[in-house]
C-alpha positions as CSV (number, residue, x, y, z in Angstrom):
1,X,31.7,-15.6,39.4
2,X,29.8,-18.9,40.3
3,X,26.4,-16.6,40.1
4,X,27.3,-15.5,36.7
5,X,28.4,-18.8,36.0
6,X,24.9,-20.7,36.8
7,X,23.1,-17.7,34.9
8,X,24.6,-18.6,31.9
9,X,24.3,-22.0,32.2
10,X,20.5,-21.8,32.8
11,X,19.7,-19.2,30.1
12,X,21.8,-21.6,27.4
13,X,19.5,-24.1,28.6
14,X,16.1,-22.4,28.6
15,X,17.2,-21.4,25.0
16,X,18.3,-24.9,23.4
17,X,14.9,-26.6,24.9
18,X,13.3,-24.7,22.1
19,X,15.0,-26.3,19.2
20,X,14.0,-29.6,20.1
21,X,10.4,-28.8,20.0
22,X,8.3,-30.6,17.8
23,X,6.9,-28.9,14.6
24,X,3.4,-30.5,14.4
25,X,2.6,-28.5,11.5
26,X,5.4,-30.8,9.5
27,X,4.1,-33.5,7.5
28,X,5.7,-35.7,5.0
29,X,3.3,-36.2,2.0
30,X,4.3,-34.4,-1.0
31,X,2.8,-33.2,-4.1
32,X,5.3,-31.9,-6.9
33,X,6.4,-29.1,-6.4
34,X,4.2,-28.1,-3.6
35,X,5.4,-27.5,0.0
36,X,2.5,-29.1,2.1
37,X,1.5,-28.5,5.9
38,X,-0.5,-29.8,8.4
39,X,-3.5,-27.8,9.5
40,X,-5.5,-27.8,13.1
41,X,-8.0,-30.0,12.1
42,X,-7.9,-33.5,12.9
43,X,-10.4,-35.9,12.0
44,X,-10.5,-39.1,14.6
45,X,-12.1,-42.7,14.0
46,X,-14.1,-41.4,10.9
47,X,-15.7,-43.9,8.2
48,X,-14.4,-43.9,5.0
49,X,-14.4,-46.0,1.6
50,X,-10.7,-46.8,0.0
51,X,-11.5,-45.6,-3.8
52,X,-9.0,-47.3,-6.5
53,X,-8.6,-44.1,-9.3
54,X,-7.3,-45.1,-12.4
55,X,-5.6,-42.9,-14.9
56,X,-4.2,-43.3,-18.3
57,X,0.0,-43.8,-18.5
58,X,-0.1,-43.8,-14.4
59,X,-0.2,-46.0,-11.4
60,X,-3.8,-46.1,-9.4
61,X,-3.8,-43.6,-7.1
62,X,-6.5,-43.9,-4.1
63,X,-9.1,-41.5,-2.8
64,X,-11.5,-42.2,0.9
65,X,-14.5,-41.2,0.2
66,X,-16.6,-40.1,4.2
67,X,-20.0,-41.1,4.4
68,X,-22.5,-37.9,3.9
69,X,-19.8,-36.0,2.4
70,X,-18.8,-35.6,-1.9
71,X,-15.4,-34.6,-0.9
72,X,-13.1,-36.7,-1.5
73,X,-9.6,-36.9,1.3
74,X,-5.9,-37.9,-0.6
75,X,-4.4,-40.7,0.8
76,X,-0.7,-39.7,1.6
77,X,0.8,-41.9,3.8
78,X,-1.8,-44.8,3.0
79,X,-0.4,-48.6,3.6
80,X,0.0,-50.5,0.8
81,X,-2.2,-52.9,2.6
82,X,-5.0,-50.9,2.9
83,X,-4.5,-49.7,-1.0
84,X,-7.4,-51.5,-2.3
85,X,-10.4,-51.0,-3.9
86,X,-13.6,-50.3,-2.1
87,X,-12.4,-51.5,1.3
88,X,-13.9,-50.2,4.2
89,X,-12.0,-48.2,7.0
90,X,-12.2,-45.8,9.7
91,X,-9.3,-43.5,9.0
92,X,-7.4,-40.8,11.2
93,X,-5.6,-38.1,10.1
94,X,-4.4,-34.2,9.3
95,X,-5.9,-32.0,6.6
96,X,-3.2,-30.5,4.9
97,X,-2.6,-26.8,3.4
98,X,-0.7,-25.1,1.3
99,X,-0.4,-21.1,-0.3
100,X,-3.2,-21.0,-2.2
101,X,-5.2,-23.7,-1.1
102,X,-7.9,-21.4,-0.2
103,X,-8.7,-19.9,-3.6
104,X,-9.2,-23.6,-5.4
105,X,-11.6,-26.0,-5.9
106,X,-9.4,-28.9,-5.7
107,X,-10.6,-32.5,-5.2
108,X,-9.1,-34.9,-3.4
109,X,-8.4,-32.9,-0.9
110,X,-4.8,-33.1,0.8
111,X,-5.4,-35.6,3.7
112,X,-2.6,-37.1,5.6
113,X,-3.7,-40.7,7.3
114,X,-2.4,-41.3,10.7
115,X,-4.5,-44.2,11.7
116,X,-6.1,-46.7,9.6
117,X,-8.6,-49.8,10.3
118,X,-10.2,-51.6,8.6
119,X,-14.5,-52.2,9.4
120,X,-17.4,-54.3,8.6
């Protein structure tokens, strides 16, 4: 009885270790409608310029532009005191993805920032 006893102890706790795993692919950025998720690839420590984008009847939204690159990264998760207009920064973070990501030219592209600096 004690044998069966400890065997189903340790199997009900080999089985609830696995719901308090992690989900790295969860992010919290949102886009309307849209059910976002962090990708494999990481960018670490890269340069980037904060871009203030103005539109017509909305807030100013902001875009990082990378050195050598056109395309521009979101800014989900940005701190308000970074949101500024052509400050400099070496930025961290997850690409994100979503179903059909793959099939459209879409610009900025979904970015979530997980470190921010701010450089010379």
């Amino acid at each position: 009885m004690k044998y069966l006893l400890t065997l189903f102890l340790l199997a009900n706790l080999l089985t609830s270790c696995d719901k308090n795993k992690i989900d790295s692919s969860f992010t919290s950025c949102t886009y309307p409608g849209i059910k976002l998720t962090r990708t494999n690839e990481f960018i670490k420590d890269v340069p980037a310029t904060i871009i203030a984008v103005p539109s017509p009847n909305q807030p100013v939204s902001y875009q990082m532009m990378r050195g050598g690159t056109s395309a521009a990264l979101g800014s989900c998760n940005l701190p308000l005191g970074y949101a500024k207009d052509s400050l400099k920064v070496t930025v961290s973070g997850y690409f994100l993805t979503f179903t059909g990501l793959e099939v459209m030219n879409l610009s900025p592209l979904p970015f979530e920032v997980t470190d921010i600096k701010r450089r010379e």
